[in-house]
N, C-alpha and C positions, 0 to 999 in steps of 0.2 A: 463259473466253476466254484464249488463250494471249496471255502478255506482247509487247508490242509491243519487234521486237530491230531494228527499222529506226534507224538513226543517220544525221543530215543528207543528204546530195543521194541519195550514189549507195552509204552503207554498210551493213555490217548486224556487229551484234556480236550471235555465236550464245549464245545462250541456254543450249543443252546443248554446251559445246566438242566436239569430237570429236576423237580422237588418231589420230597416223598410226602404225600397231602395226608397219609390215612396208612395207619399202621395197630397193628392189635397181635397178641401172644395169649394163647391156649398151652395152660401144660394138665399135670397129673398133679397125683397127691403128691408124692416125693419131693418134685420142684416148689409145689407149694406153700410145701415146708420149710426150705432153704432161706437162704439172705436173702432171695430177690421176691418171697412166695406174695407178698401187697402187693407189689407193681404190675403182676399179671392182670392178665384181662381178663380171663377166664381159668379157676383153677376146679377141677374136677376132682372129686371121693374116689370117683371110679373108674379107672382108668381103662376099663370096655368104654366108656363113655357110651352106655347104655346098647354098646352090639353085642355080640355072640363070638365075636374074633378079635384076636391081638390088630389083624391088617384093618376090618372094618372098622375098628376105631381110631386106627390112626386117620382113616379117610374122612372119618366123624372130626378130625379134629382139623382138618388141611380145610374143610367146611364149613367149621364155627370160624377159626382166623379171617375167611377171606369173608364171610359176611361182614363179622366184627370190623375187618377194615376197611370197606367200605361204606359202612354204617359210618366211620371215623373220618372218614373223605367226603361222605357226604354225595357220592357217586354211584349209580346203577350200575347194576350187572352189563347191561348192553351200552354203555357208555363206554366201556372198558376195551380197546383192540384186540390187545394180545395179552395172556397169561403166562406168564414164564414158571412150571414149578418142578421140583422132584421129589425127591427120597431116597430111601436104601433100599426099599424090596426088588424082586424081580419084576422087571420088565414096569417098573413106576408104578404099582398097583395103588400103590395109597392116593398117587397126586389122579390116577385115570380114574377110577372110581369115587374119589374125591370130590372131583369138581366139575364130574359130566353133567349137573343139574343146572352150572352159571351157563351154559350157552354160550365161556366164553374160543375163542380159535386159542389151541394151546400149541406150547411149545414143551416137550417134555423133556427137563432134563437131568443127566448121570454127574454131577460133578462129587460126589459122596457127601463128605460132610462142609466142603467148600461149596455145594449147591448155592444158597443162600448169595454167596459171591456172586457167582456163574448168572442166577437169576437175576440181580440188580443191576448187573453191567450189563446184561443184553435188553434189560428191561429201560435202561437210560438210553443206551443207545441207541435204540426203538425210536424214545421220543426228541433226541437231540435229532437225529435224521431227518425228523419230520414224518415219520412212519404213522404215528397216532397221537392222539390229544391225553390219552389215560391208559397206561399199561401196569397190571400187579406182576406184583412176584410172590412166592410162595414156596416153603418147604415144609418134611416134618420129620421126625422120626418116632419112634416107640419101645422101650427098654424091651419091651418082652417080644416086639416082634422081630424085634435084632437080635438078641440074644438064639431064638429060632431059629433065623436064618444065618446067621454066622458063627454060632459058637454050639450051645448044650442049650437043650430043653431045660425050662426050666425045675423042672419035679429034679431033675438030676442033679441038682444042690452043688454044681462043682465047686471047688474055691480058687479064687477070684487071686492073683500076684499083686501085690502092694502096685506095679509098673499100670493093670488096667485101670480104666479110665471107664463110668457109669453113663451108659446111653440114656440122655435125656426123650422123657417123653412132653413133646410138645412140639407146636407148629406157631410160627410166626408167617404173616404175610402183610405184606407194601401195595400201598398204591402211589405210582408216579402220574404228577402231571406237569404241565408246561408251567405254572403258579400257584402258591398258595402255600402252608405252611410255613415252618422255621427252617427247614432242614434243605438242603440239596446238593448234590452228588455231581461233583465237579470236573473229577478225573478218575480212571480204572487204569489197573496194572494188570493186565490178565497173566496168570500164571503160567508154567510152562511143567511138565512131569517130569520128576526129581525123585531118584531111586537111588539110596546110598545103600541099598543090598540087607537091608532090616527082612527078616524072617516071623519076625514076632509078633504075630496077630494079636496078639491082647495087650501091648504096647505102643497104641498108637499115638503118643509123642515123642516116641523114638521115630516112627514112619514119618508123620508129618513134617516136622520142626526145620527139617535140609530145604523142604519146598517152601516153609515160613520164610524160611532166612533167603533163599534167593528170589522171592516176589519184592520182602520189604528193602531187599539190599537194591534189584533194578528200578526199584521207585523212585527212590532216592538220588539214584545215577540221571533215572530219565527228566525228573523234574528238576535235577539241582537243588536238593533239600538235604537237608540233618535232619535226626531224630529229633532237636529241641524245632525244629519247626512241625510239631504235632502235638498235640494238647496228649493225645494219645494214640500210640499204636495197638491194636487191640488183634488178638489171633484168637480163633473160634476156637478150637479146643482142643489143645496141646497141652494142658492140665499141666500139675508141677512137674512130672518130670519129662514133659517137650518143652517149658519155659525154661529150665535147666539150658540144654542144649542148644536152644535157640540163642539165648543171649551169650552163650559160649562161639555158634557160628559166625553171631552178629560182630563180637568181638575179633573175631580171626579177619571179618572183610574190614576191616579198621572204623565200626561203630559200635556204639556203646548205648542199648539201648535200652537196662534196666530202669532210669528214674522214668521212663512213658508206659513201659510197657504195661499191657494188663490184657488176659486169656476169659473168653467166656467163660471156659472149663474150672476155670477156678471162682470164680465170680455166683455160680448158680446153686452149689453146696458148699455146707459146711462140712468137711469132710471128716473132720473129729466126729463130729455128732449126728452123721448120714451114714457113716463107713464106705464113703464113695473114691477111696484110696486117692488114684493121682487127680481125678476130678471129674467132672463131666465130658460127653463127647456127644459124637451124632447130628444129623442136619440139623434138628430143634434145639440144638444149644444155641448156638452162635443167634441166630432168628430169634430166639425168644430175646436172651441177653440184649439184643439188637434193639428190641421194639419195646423190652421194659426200662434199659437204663440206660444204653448208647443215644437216643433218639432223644429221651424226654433233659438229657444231659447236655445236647449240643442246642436244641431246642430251645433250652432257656439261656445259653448263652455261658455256660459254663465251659464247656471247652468249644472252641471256636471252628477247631478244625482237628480230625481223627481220621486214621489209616486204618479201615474196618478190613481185615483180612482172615476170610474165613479159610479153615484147612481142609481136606479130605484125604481119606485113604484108598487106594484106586485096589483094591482087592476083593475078588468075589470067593464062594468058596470052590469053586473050581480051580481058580490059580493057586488057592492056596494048598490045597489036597497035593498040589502037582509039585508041592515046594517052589513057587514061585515068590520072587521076593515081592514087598508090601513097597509100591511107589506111593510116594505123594504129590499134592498139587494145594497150591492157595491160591486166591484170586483176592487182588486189594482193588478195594472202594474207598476211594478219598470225599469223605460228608463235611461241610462247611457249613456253620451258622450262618440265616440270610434273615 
């Protein structure tokens, strides 16, 4: 019988670790520009990234990533078992059209902008199973074909509340295997859907932040850890003002997790000189920030061990027309230097 690797409420400490061998980030001009704009793998002029559509290009971009990272693994398309990826559009169009040329068996999935999460934990637990030798993961998003589908076209010039948060364009995607690399993903806290009754769609670190704080507060509980046992806790994109609240909730559950914390969302612009007000959001935040600074940081041994916890917001625009409130969800990945 295989060893029981469940730990408290909601964790699991994997049994066979699984290393991420090959990792690469694709953004736009925008990201390009930002504090992290060298560290990209790929940064594009043109953010059709040569299609005719806001959605073809994001598929153009979920397709350079996952070449790129298996270029960087060193791994074939048909080596690979399973694909884990998603996005924001309807019905996955970016990740289905994406990545229907690798041949690889997908798994399509909705976790919003906590995708990224959602993708590496099923993607570890794949391979600690013993399910496959090499499984990727993958997400992405696209400012302007989010903005499309959830908000104003863009010709309609609205103006943006200091509270939004700039959807990144860009795609990050991993490859797991059984060995190899610096990095590997030790333990997951899969999240749970957390709705403190937020209405405000163009506020999503007021949505997210409630699901931040109770993934990183049940981590904590299930592993028996403090925030000083993490080099860093890092949340995809709750930008300044869900860092705000966060570390305000983290405070109420009796942890104190300002000297770790650090938000993709803030990390990817300068927001003085972007005007990307509370900061970044979207699946290809957290992904990109992931695979240009989180990885090459644990990789060389600078921080040892981090609590990658990406956010999403679980609203489409049908719930939201209907006034329905904005739930959110994180899922945390705990990545350890090896």
């Amino acid at each position: 019988m295989a060893e029981n690797q469940m730990m408290g409420k909601q964790s699991i400490r994997l049994g066979e670790a699984p290393h991420i061998i090959g990792n690469a980030s694709v953004v736009g001009k925008k990201e390009g520009e930002g504090p992290l704009g060298k560290a990209f793998d790929l940064v594009s002029t043109d953010d059709f990234f040569g299609e005719k559509n806001w959605e073809a290009a994001e598929s153009t971009m979920q397709a350079e990533a996952v070449q790129a990272a298996l270029g960087a693994a060193g791994v074939k398309a048909f080596q690979v078992r399973y694909l884990f990826g998603g996005d924001l559009l309807g019905q996955l169009i970016a990740t289905s059209f994406g990545l229907e040329d690798f041949k690889i068996p997908l798994f399509g999935l909705y976790g919003a902008c906590s995708t990224c999460g959602e993708a590496l934990s099923l993607a570890a637990m794949t391979l600690s199973g013993g399910y496959a030798d090499y499984a990727a993961a993958v997400t992405s998003s696209h400012f302007a074909s989010a903005e499309k589908q959830f908000r104003f076209p863009l010709s309609y010039g609205n103006q943006r509340p200091l509270a939004a948060s700039w959807t990144v364009t860009g795609s990050g995607a991993f490859i797991l295997g059984k060995q190899g690399g610096k990095v590997r993903i030790t333990e997951i806290t899969t999240g749970k859907v957390v709705d403190y009754g937020v209405k405000d769609s163009m506020n999503m670190g007021a949505c997210m932040a409630p699901a931040a704080a109770d993934t990183i507060y049940q981590n904590l509980m299930d592993l028996n850890r403090m925030p000083a046992d993490y080099d860093r806790i890092i949340t995809g994109d709750l930008g300044y003002v869900g860092q705000e609240i966060l570390i305000s909730l983290m405070k109420e559950k009796g942890f104190d997790i300002s000297n770790v914390h650090m938000d993709c969302g803030i990390e990817i612009y300068d927001r003085e000189k972007q005007d990307t007000h509370s900061g970044g959001s979207g699946c290809g935040c957290s992904a990109t920030v992931l695979s240009a600074k989180i990885l090459p940081m644990i990789a060389r041994g600078s921080w040892k061990r981090v609590l990658f916890v990406p956010t999403g917001a679980l609203l489409s625009t049908v719930s939201f027309n209907e006034g329905k409130s904005v739930p959110g969800i994180a899922h945390g990945v705990v990545l350890e230097h090896c």
